[in-house]
N, C-alpha and C positions, 0 to 999 in steps of 0.2 A: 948751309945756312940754317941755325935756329929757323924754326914757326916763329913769326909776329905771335909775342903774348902783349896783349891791349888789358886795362885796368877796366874792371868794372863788378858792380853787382846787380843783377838784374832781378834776381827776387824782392829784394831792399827797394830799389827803383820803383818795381811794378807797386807792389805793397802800399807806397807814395803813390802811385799814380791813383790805384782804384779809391784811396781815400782820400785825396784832398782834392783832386782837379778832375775826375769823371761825372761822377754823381752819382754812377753807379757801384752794387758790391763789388772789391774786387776780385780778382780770377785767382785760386792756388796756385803756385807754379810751383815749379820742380828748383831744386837745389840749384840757384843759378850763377854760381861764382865765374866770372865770363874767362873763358878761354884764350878768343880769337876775336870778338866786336866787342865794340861798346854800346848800349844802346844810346841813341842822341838825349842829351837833356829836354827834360821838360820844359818848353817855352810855348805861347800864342798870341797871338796879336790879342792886346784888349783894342775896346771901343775908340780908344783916347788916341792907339795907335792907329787905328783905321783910319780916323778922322783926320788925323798928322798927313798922313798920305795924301788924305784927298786933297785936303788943303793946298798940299804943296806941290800936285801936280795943275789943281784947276789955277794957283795963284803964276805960276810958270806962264800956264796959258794966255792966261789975261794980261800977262806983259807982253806976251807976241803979240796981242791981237787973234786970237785962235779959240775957238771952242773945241771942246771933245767930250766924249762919252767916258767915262774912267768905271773900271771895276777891280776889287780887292776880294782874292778868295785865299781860305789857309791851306793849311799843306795838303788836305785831303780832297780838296776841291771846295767844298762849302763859299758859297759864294756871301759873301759878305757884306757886298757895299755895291749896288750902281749907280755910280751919279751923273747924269746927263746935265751940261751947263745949257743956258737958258742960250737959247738958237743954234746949237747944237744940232749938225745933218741926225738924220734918223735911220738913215740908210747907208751899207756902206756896197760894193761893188769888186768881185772879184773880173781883174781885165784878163787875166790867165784864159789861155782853151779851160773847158769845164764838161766836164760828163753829169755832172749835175743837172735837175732841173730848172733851176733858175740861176742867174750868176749876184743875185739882188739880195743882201740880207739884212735886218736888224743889224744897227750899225754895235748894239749893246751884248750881238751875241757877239762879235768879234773881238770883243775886248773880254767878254767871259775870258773866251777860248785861248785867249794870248794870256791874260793871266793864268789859268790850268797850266797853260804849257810850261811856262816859264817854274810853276812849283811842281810840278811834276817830272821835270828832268832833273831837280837840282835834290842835290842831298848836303848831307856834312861834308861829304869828300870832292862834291862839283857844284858849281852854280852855271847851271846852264840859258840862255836868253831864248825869246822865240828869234831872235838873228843866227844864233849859235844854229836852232831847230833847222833853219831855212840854209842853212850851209851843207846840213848834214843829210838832206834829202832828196837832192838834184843829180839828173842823170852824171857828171862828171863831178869829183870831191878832188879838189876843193872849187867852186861853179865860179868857172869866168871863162872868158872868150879862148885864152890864150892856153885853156887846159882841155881842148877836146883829145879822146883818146882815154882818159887816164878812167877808171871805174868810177861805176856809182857812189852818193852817197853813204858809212856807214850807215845809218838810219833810214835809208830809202824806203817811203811806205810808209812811216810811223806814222806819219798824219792823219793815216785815218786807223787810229787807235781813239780807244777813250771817247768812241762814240756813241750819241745819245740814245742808239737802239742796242747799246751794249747788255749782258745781263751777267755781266761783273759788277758794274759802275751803280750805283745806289741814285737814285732817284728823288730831288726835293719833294715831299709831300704836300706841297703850298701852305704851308702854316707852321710857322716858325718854331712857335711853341710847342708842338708838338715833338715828344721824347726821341724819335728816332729820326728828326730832319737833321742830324746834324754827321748822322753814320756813315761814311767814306768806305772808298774813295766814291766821291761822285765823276755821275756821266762831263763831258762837255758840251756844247751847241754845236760845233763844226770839228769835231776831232782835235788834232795836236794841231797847231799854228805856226806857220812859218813867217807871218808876217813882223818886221821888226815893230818891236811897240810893249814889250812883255819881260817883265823884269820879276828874276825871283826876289822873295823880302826875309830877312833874315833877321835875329835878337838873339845878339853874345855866339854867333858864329851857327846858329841852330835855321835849317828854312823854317821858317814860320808860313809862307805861303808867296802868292802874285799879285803882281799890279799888270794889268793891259787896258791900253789906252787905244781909243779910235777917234782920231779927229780929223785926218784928208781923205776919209772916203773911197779907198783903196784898201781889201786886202790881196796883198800877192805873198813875195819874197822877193827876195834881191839876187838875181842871177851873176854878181860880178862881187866877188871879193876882194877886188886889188885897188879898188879905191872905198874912199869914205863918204857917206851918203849923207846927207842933210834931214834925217828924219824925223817929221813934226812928231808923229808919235811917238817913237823913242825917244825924244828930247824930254817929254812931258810925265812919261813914263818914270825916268831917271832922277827929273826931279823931284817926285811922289818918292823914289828909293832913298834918299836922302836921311839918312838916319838907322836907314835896315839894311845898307847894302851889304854884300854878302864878303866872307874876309879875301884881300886879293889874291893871296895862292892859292883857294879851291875855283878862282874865276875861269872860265870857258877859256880865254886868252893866257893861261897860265899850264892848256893842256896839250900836247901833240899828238894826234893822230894820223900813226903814217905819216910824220912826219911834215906835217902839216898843222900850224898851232890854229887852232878851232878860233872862232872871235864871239864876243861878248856882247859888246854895244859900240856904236860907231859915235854916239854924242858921248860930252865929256862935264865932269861938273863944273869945270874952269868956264861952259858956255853958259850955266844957270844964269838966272836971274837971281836976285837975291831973294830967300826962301819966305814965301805966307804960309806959316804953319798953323794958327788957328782957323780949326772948322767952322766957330761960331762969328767970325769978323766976316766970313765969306758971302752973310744974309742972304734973305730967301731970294735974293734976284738973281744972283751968280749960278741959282740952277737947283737940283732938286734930285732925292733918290728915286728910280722909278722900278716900277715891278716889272719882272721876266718871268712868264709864266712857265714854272717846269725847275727853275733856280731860283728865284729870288721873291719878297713877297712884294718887299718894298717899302715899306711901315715902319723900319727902321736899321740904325747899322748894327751890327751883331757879330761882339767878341769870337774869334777862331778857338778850334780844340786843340788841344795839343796834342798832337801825335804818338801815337804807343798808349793810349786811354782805351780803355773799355769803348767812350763815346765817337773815339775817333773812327770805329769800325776796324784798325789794323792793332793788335795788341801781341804780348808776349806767348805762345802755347803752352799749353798747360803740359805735365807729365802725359798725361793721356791722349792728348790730343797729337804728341809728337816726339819721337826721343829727342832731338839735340835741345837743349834745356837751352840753347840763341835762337832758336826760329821763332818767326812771327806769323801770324796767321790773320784772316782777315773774319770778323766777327759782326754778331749782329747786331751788339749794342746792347743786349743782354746775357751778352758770357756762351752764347753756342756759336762755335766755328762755324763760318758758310763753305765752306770747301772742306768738309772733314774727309778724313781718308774712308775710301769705302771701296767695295767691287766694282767690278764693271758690271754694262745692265746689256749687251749685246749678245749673251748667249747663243741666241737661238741666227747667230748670223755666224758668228766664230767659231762655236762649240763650247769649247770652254775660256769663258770671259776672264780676265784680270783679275783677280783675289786680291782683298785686302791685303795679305803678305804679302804679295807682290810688288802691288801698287806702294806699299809703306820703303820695301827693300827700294826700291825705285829713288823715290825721294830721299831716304835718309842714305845713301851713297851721291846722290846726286850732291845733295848741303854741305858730305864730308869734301868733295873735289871742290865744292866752292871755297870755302872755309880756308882750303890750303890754297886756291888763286891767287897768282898777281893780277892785282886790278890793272885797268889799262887807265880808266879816264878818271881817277879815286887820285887826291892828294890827301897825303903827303903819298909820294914813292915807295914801291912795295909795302902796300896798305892791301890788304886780302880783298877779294873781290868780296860783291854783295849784287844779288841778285833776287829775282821770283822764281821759282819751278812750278809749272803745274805738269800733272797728268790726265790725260782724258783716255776714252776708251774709243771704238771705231766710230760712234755714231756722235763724239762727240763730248758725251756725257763729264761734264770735271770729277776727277776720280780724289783729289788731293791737290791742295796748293798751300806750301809755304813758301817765307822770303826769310833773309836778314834781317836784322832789325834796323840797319840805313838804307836799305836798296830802293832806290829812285820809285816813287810811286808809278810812272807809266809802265813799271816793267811788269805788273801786277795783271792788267788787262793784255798786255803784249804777249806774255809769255804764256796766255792760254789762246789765243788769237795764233801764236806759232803752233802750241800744241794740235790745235785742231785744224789747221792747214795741211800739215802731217801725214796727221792721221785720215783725211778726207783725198789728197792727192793720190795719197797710197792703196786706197781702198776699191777693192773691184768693184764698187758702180759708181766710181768718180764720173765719166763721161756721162753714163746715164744719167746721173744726177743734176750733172751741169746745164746735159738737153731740154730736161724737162721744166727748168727755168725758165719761167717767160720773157723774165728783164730783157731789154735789148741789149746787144752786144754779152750775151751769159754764153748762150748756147753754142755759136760760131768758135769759140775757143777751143769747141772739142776735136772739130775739122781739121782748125788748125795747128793743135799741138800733134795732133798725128800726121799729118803731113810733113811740117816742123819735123819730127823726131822719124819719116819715115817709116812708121810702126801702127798700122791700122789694130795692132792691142793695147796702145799706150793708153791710159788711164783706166784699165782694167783691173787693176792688183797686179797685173806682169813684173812692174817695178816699184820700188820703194825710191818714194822723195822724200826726202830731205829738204829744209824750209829754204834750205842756200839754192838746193836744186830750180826750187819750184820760182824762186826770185832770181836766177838768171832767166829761166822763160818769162818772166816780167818785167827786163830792161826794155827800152825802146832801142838797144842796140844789141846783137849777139856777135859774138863776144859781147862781154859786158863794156862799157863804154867806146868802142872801137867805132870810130864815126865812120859811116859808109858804109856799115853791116846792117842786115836788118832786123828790123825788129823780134824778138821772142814772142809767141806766140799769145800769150796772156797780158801781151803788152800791146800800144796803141804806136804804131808809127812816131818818129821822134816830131814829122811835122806836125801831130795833133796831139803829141803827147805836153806836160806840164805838172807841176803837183797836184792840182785837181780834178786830174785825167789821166790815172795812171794805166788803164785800161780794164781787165779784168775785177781787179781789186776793185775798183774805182764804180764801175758796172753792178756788180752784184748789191753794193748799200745804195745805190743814186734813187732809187727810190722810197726804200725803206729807214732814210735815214733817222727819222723823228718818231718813226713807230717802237714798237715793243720787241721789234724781232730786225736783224740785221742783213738775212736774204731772202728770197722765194725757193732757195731751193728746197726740194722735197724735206721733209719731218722725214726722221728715223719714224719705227713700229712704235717705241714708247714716247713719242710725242716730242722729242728733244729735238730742238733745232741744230742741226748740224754743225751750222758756220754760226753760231748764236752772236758773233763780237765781230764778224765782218775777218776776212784772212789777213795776214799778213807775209810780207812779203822781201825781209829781211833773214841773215840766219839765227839760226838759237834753235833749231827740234828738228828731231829725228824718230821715224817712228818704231814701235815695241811690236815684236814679233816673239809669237811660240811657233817653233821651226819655221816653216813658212807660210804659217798664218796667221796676217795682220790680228793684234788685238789691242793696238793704242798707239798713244805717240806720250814724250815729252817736250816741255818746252821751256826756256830759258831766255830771261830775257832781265838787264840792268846794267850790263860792261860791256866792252868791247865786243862786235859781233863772234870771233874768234875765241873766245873765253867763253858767251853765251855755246857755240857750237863744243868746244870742248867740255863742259859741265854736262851739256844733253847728253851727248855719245858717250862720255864715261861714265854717267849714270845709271844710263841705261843696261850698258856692258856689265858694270862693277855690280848694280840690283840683281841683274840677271844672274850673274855670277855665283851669288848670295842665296839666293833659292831654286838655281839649277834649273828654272823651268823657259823661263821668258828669257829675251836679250833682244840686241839690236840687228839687223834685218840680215839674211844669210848672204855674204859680198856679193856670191852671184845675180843678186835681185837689187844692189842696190845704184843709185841713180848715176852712179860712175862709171858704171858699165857704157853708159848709155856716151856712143860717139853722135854728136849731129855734123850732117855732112854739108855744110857750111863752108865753102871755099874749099879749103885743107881740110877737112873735116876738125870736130874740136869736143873735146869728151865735157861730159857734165860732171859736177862736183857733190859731191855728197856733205865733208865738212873740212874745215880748219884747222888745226888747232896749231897754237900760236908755241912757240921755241920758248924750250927753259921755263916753261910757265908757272913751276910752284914757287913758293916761298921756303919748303922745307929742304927742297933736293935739286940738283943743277940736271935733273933729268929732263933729255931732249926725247923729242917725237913721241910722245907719249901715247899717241892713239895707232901707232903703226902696227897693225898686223890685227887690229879688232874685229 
């Protein structure tokens, strides 16, 4: 099979972008007659459209008899609009077990977080719902009564991505007018949301961004997929989408996973009411925008960026900044990469740290395995994948991060949240590091996984994990979904477990979740927070060894978990390759070795990779003998 060649021009594009709809000069790019993507058109909500929204979810409402809190952010997160109707609860209440400190929140950060979620799962090629999120996170996929036994969620874990102590995720400066509050991707209030209630918003097939609505006072998810819920928020949700919904064949319900078609929304427009779409008929008693300290000012609604802009924070890379003239990078609003490629800063722990040539051969093999991907969850059919790759070095450090120019905005903090899981599991003072944590429920895990594993050296550097490895010791069942096994060690019992209690994961940010830093564990020597973005616990990374010693990880994260795991390992491998020095971990060290004696005893898994996977060649097993 030819490579997918896709039409586009991305120099001509960008050229457009930095001078009519940034504000800023624009970026030189390199020669960019497109290959393999296209970049998405330029689209964003204006004001006119925000206010459409609101209209037409509060006017919904008020034919139920219903209040809710609504908020509309664009593709990068920028929050845009909260409007709270007049008697509107204030608070909303997670009834889930929670590791959290309180189970009580602002009913308005719920609706951030359900809009986030909903534009940051979706691209040109998927529109994904927080119902869709809440399918895809639960100890059994696809979650109902009748399916115990069968594995995790793919996405199990994501929710707590895109957290507000992230130091990916850009931060509102409280004052709107100010040049750089508009720079993405932004944090969330409560991570990704599983809650139904969160619908992406789209213009001529493009995400433009989300709607999430909170009005019964509950965030959970919906543990049963075999029937159809009656849900106030996503009714009201839907009918704010009314005008932007996203085109049917890239819908969540239009994709299978495993065989399993994912679901979108369980309300339907045939339930609407008939639509009040003006903002201004709605008068000031129907309710009012209020200010979210940290998102929002409040003062007024405020047009969305459009994505791929200087202003959006995510833009095209420039010749220098990256060879394949389709990667996107994430920027600070004034034309300097935040993730530029550089060295590793762990010398004096490794010997000889990660090189720029390294770290560059890394990524740009990694982009080329993506490029040639079949996507898994991407419409139309055999459409190349599109993902994020970061690399970090042992302590942490983001060494380089590009994406595609479609790849789903949450895989941008995920795939460094994998990276750095990686490389921190892997690392000979993992235990130590985890010990000297004070968080409740940190330190115990170290006991445990070596007990677990048998192995009073496990979290030493002895072995190399892998993020698949490290998220089967994070099921609440081992095997992974096998009812009646017991829990993984970095996991919580399935009778206390839930999505807001996933254990270990869950442990390490429940404190820190609203501060500037995402664990207690110990700082590296140069002051870098280790876990800076909370771990994660899906697969997508593997880590970067010179012979056999650890000096990084990669991580991948935007398609199927199985493509994310295939794009890491070949990247790594094929980088390594390249400059002869680094590669991926020597087999005897890696996490597959590892049997747990578990009943019959049961080997650990290192990665995936998924059959016939390219577009170019009908070549199987492609990672066999790496």
């Amino acid at each position: 099979m030819a490579l997918r060649k896709l039409p586009g021009h991305l120099a001509a594009w960008f050229a457009l972008v930095g001078l009519v709809l940034s504000g800023f000069a624009p970026i030189a790019a390199s020669n960019a007659s497109a290959a393999v993507y296209t970049a998405p058109p330029l689209e964003a909500l204006t004001i006119a459209d925000v206010q459409k929204v609101i209209a037409q979810a509060v006017g919904e409402a008020r034919a139920r008899g219903a209040k809710a809190t609504i908020a509309v952010v664009d593709r990068v997160g920028n929050v845009l609009a909260v409007y709270r109707m007049t008697g509107a609860a204030t608070q909303m209440r997670i009834t889930a077990r929670t590791q959290l400190p309180t189970s009580v929140f602002p009913s308005e950060l719920g609706a951030i977080a359900k809009a986030i979620t909903a534009a940051y799962l979706s691209s040109s090629g998927n529109a994904f719902s927080t119902r869709t999120a809440s399918m895809i996170v639960q100890p059994h996929f696809p979650p109902a009564p009748s399916t115990p036994g069968l594995e995790s969620g793919p996405l199990f874990g994501v929710q707590f991505s895109q957290l507000p102590c992230s130091d990916l995720n850009t931060r509102f400066p409280g004052n709107a007018a100010v040049a750089t509050a508009m720079i993405g991707p932004k944090r969330s209030p409560l991570g990704l949301a599983a809650d139904p209630g969160g619908l992406p918003l789209y213009k001529r097939g493009v995400v433009v961004g989300g709607i999430g609505v909170m009005a019964d006072g509950i965030y959970g998810f919906d543990p049963n997929v075999l029937d159809f819920d009656k849900d106030l928020d996503e009714v009201l949700a839907l009918a704010g989408l009314q005008g932007f919904a996203p085109p049917i064949t890239i819908r969540a319900d239009r994709i299978p996973v495993d065989g399993t078609t994912l679901r979108f929304s369980d309300a339907m427009a045939s339930q609407l009411h008939p639509l009040q779409s003006s903002f201004a008929a709605l008068g000031t008693g129907a309710g009012a925008l209020i200010a979210v300290a940290g998102f929002y000012a409040g003062t007024a609604i405020l047009p969305g960026v459009a994505y791929g802009t200087e202003r959006s924070g995510i833009r095209l890379a420039t010749a220098a900044e990256f060879s394949n003239r389709e990667a996107f990078i994430l920027s600070d609003g004034n034309g300097v990469n935040r993730f530029p490629i550089r060295g590793g800063t762990d010398a004096a722990e490794v010997g000889t740290a990660l090189s720029p040539a390294e770290v560059r051969a890394v990524l740009e093999e990694a982009f080329k395995v993506m490029s040639r991907a079949r996507a898994q969850i991407r419409r139309p059919l055999d459409s190349p994948a599109q993902v994020s790759i970061s690399v970090v070095d042992t302590w942490g450090t983001p060494l380089g991060l590009v994406r595609s120019p479609d790849a789903p905005i949450f895989g941008t903090d995920v795939s460094l949240q994998k990276a750095r899981t990686a490389a921190f599991f892997s690392n000979p003072r993992a235990g130590a590091l985890l010990f000297a944590d004070p968080d409740p429920g940190v330190a115990p895990t170290v006991a445990a996984t070596r007990s677990f594993l048998a192995d009073t050296a496990a979290l030493t550097g002895k072995s190399a994990f892998s993020n698949r490895a490290v998220g089967l010791l994070a099921r609440p069942y081992f095997p992974d979904g096998e009812v009646g096994r017991p829990n993984g060690p970095l996991s919580l019992p399935i009778a206390s477990f839930s999505p807001f209690a996933t254990g270990l994961q869950t442990a390490l940010i429940a404190r820190t979740l609203g501060a500037d830093r995402c664990t207690n564990v110990p700082r590296a020597p140069s002051g870098q927070q280790r876990l800076a973005n909370g771990i994660q616990i899906f697969p997508g990374a593997v880590p970067i060894y010179r012979g056999s010693t650890l000096v990084g990880a990669i991580g991948v994260s935007g398609d199927g978990i199985d493509q994310d795991d295939m794009i890491a390992f070949l990247g790594a491998s094929n980088g390594g390759k390249k400059v002869g020095s680094i590669g991926n971990a020597p087999k005897a060290m890696r996490s597959d070795r590892i049997v747990v004696k578990v009943g019959v005893g049961v080997r650990l898994r290192y990665v995936n990779c998924p059959f016939a996977p390219f577009l170019d060649t009908s070549a199987q097993n492609v990672c066999e003998g790496l």
